[in-house]
N, C-alpha and C positions, 0 to 999 in steps of 0.2 A: 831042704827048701832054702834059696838065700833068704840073706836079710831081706832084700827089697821088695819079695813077694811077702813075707811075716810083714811087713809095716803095708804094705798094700792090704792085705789080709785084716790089718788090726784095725785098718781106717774104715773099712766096709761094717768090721762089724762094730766100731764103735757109734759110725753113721746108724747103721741099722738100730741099735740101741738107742741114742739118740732119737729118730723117728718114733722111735715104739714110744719111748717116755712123753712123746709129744704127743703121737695121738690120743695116750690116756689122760693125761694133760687136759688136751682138748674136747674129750670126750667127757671126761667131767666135769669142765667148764659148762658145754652144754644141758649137762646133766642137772645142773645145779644153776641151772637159766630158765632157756627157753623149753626145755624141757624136764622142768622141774616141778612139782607139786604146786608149788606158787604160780606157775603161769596162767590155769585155767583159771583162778581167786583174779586173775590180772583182767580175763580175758571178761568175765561174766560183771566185771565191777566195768570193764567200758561197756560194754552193751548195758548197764542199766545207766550209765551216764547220757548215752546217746539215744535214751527211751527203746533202745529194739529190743521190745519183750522178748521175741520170738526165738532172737538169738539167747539173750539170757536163758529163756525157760528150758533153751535145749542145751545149751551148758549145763546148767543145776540140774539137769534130768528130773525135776520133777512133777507132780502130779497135781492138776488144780482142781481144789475141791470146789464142790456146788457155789456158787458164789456171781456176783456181779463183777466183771473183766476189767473193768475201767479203770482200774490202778497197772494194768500187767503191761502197759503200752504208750508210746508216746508223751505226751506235756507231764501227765498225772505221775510215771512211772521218772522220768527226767528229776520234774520239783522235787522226786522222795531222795533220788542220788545224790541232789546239787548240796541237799542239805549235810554231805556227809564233807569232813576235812579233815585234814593233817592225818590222812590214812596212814599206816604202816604196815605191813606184810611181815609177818618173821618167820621164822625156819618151822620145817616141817618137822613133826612130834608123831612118830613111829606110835602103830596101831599093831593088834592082831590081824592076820589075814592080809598081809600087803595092802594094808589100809595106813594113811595117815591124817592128822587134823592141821591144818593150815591155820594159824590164829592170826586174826587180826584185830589193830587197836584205830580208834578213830573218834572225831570228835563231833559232835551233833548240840548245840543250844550252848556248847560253853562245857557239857560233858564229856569227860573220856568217857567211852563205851570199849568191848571188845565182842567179835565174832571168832567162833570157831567152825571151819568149813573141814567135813567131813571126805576125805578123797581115795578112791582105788589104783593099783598101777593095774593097768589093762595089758600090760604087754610091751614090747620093743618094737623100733622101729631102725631097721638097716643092722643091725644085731647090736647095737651098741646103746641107740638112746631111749632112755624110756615114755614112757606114756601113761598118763593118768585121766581121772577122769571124778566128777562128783560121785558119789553116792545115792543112787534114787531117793528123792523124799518126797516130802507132800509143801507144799506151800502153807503159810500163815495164814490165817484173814483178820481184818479187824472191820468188827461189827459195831455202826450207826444208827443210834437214833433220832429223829427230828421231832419235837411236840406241837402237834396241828401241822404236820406241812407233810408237803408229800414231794420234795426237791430240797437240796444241798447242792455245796460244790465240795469238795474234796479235792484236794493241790490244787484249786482252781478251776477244775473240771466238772462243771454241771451234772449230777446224777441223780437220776430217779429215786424215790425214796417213800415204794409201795407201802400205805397203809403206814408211813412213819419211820421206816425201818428198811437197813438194807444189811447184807455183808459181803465187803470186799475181801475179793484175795490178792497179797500182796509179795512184793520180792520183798528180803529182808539182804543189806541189816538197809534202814529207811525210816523215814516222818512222816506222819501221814496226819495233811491238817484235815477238819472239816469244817464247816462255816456255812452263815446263808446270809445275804447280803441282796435281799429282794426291796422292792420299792416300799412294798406293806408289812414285809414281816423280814426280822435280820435274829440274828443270832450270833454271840462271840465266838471266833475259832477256839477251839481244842483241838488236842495232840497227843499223840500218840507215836511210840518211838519201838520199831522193831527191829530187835538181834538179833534172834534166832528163830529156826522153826518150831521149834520147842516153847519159846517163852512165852506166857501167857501174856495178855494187849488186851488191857481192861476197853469196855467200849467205852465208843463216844458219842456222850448225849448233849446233842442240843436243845438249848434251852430256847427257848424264841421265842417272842417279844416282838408285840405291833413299834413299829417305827413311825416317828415325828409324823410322817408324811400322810400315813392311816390314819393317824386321831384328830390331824388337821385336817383330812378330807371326811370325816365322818363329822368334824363338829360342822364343816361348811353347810353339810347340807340337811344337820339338825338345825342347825337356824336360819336356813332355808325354807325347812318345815314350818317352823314358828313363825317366822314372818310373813310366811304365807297365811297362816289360820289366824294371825292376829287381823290380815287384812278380808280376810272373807268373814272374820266377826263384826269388823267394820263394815263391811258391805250389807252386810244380813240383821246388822242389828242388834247382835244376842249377847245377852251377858253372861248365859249359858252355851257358847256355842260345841262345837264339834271338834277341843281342842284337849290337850293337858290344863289348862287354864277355864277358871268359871271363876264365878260370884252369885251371891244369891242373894236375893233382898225382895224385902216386901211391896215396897215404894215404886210408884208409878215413874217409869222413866221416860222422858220423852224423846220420841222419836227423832232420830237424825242426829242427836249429841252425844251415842255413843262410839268410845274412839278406846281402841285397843291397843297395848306396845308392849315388846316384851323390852323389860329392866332388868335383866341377868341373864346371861343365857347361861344353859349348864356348860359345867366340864365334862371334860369326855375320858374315859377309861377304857381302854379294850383288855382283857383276859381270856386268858385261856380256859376252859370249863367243858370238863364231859367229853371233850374229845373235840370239842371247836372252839370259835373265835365271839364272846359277847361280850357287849355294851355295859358297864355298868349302868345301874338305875341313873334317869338324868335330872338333878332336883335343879330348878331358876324359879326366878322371879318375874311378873307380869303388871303391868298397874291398867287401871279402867278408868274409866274418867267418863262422865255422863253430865245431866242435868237432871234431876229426883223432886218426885216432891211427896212433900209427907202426908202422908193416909189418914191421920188424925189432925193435921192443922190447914192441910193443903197447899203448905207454902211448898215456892220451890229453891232445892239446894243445890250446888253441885257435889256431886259423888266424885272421889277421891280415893282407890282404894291401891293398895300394894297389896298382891296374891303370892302365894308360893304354889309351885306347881311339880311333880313328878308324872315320868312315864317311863315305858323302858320300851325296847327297836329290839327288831331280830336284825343282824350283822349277814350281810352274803356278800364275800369278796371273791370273784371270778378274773383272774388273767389280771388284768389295769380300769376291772370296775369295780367299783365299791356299790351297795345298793343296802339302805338303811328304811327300815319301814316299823315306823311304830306301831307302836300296842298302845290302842288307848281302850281303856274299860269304861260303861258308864253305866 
């Protein structure tokens, strides 16, 4: 063979050589990309950024247990993502069974946290690149209480909250607030932060508490109450009328100078009790005022008097009404 076909010869196959170290080169560029263990961790963290449960849920392959939905999608499912930063992905840590864990580090309220996501190689694709896929599991939930109410919001999202209580299922790793923020009744948020499927997510109870706007609407229309029966005591005459408020005296009063007011009106207290919403007891002050005269000299005096007065209302708050109706005993 001459030289020039040997160097013709060596060039081919050093080209050839050359390509081959290329393709594997390149092949395990891709390998260790987009076809890498970390890809589907890439792909299942944007679909909970862009709320689409439905893609995440079918990435993570897994399983939703009995539960209320309203975290697994949309705004609810978004808030829990947005709370996640300075993510980092690191290298995949070999498993028995062509299994490996993908760990990732991230930050939520000021905490680092870390997740470990469980993954399979399913197979090749074009004979060279691989394929992976989650793990079948079950989803988390984190379980809600409400005390007296039967609505929450969670990430913002309004949810039913049967009998006080609900549980949501949720993607992890995520925050999940809950809060109520109603006209009559509010509650501080609490949180709740999940990593894994695995890690227990104490619930979260709301505490709730009548707001400003309930015990101002409840006092309006206790002294609504009151000034109304001081004035049909005035109308009627009575020093014992139909009210929280009386006097009682021996002395002949005359007619048309007695005149009723209330001097204090109570404070208002809403609590929770027994599984609703009451009033505490309402104590104020009343004062009379007449014209008297005395039974053993006949003169006449005027009557002067400051009363104290208690009663207690049953409490019924429906939608944007309040309805307050005492209890008076006599």
């Amino acid at each position: 063979m001459s030289q020039a076909l040997v160097r013709i010869a060596a060039g081919w196959l050093l080209g050839l050589m050359l390509a081959v170290a290329g393709a594997v080169v390149a092949i395990n560029i891709v390998n260790n990309t987009v076809a890498s263990p970390q890809q589907p961790v890439r792909e299942y963290l944007d679909a909970l950024k862009s709320g689409d449960g439905g893609r995440a849920l079918g990435l993570l392959k897994a399983a939703v247990p009995p539960s209320n939905a309203a975290m697994l999608d949309g705004p609810g499912l978004q808030s829990s993502a947005s709370r996640l930063s300075n993510i980092s992905i690191g290298d995949p840590e070999e498993r028995p069974g062509n299994q490996v864990t993908v760990p990732m580090d991230y930050t939520i309220d000021g905490s680092r946290l870390h997740t470990e996501f469980l993954l399979q190689k399913t197979g090749t694709e074009w004979l060279f690149f691989n394929t992976w896929a989650f793990v079948p599991s079950r989803l988390p939930t984190v379980d809600i209480t409400v005390v007296n109410g039967n609505e929450a919001q969670v990430n913002g999202v309004p949810v039913n909250m049967p009998n006080g209580r609900n549980s949501f299922a949720v993607f992890y790793p995520g925050q999940y607030e809950a809060s109520l923020d109603g006209q009559y009744f509010s509650a501080p948020a609490t949180r709740a932060t999940v990593t894994s499927k695995d890690a227990p997510v104490a619930p979260l109870n709301l505490l709730t508490q009548a707001t400003d706007k309930l015990k101002s609407d409840v006092a309006a229309k206790v002294r609504e109450f009151l000034d109304g029966c001081a004035s049909e005591a005035v109308k009627e005459q009575k020093l014992q009328p139909d009210c929280p408020f009386y006097y009682a005296s021996n002395n002949r009063v005359q007619d048309g100078s007695i005149r009723w007011s209330v001097t204090e009106y109570p404070g208002v207290s809403v609590e929770p009790f027994d599984g609703r919403w009451v009033v505490a007891p309402l104590d104020g002050k009343a004062k009379v005022e007449a014209l008297q005269q005395n039974s053993f000299t006949g003169a006449w005096y005027p009557l002067d008097e400051e009363v104290d007065f208690s009663f207690t209302t049953r409490l019924d708050v429906t939608g944007d009404t309040v309805k307050v109706t005492p209890q008076l005993s006599f």
